[in-house]
N, C-alpha and C positions, 0 to 999 in steps of 0.2 A: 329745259333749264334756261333761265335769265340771265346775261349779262349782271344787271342792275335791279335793285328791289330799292324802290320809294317808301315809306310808313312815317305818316305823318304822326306828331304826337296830338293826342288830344287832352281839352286842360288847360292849353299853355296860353300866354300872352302875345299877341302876334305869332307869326308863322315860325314854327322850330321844328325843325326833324331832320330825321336822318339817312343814308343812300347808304345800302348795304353791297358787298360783290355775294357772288354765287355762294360763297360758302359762310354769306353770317355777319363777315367784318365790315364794321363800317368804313365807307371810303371815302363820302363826303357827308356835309352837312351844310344844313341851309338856318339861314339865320332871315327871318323880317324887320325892319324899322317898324315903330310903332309912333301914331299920330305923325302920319305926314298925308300929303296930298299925294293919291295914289298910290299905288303900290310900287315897295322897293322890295327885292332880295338881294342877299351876297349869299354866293356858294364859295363854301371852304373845302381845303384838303384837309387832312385828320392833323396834318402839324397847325392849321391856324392861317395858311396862306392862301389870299383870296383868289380864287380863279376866273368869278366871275362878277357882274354885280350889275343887275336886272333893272330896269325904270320903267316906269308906267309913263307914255304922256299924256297926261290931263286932261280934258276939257277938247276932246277929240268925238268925231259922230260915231269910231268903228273903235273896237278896241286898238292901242299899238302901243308896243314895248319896244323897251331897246337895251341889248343884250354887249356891255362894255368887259372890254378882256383888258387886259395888261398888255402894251406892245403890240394889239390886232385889232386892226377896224371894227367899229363901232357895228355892231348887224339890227336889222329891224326887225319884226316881227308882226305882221299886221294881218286883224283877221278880216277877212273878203265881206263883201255883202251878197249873199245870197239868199233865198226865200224858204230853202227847204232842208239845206243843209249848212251845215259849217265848214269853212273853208279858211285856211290861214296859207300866207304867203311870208317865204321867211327873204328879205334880201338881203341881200350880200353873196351867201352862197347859191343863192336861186334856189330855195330848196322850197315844197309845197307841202303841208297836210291833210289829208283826206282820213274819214273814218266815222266812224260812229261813236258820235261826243257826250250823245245820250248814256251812252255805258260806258263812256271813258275807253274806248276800245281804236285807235288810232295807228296809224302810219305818217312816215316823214319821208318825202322821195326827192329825190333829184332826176338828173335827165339819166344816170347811169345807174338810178335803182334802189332797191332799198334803205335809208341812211337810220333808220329806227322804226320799232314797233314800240308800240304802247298799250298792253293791258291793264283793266282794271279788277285787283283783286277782291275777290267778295270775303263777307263774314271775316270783316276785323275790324279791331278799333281806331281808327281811323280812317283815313285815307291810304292804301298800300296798293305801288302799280308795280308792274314786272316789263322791264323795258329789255328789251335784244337789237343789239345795235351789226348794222351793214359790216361788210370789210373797208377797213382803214377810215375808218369815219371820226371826227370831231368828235372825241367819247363828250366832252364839255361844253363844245357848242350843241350839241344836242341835245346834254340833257337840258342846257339853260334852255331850250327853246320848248321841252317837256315842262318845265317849270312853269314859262310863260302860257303854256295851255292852261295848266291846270289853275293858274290865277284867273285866268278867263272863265272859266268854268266853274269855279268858286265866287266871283261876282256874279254871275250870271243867275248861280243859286240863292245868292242874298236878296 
């Protein structure tokens, strides 16, 4: 059983969909800007309050985001250059990604351990991932840093 279920919509104009809990209910939502330079998100809670709001920096050689909260420093998000696999480093919390980006199939660790998994679910329409998060972890800075993969991985395919 998941923590969190991702299902993007498809159809839509810029990035819209929704974060489900274990049993169904929606618990956040992501909303994208449309025409701008790079990519933007903001993640909501189900009342409209934003919790997070994602930026792409532009005109950069590797991809890298930056993941702004309300009241908590600014965190980065940068993916490595490697040759054969994909590698993202998240700073602020020191936190690393490893996994297989090919299937959307990932991990988020730190030095004490697991801080997220990230599957991807087959046979639906969309995009729908099933993420299971560590003990006492940033349920929000995680998933924003889940979010900023899958923008990477969604350019990558374009």
């Amino acid at each position: 059983m998941s923590d969190l279920y991702i299902q993007q919509r498809i159809f839509t104009w810029g990035d819209k969909f929704e974060i489900y809990d274990a049993d169904g209910n929606v618990r956040y939502y992501v909303e994208g800007e449309v025409f701008t330079f790079g990519k933007k998100l903001h993640l909501y809670d189900i009342l409209g309050n934003e919790l997070a709001y994602i930026e792409q920096k532009v005109f950069t050689f590797l991809p890298k985001y930056y993941i702004h909260r309300p009241g908590r420093d600014t965190v980065e998000v940068v993916k490595e250059f490697t040759f054969f696999k994909h590698e993202y480093s998240v700073h602020g919390p020191d936190w690393s990604v490893h996994g297989d980006f090919w299937d959307h199939d990932y991990e988020i660790v730190d030095n004490s351990g697991l801080v997220a998994s990230v599957y991807k679910e087959w046979f639906t329409l969309g995009d729908a991932y099933a993420i299971n998060f560590g003990a006492s972890v940033d349920e929000i800075l995680a998933l924003a840093v889940v979010l900023v993969i899958d923008a990477c991985i969604d350019a990558e395919r374009d």
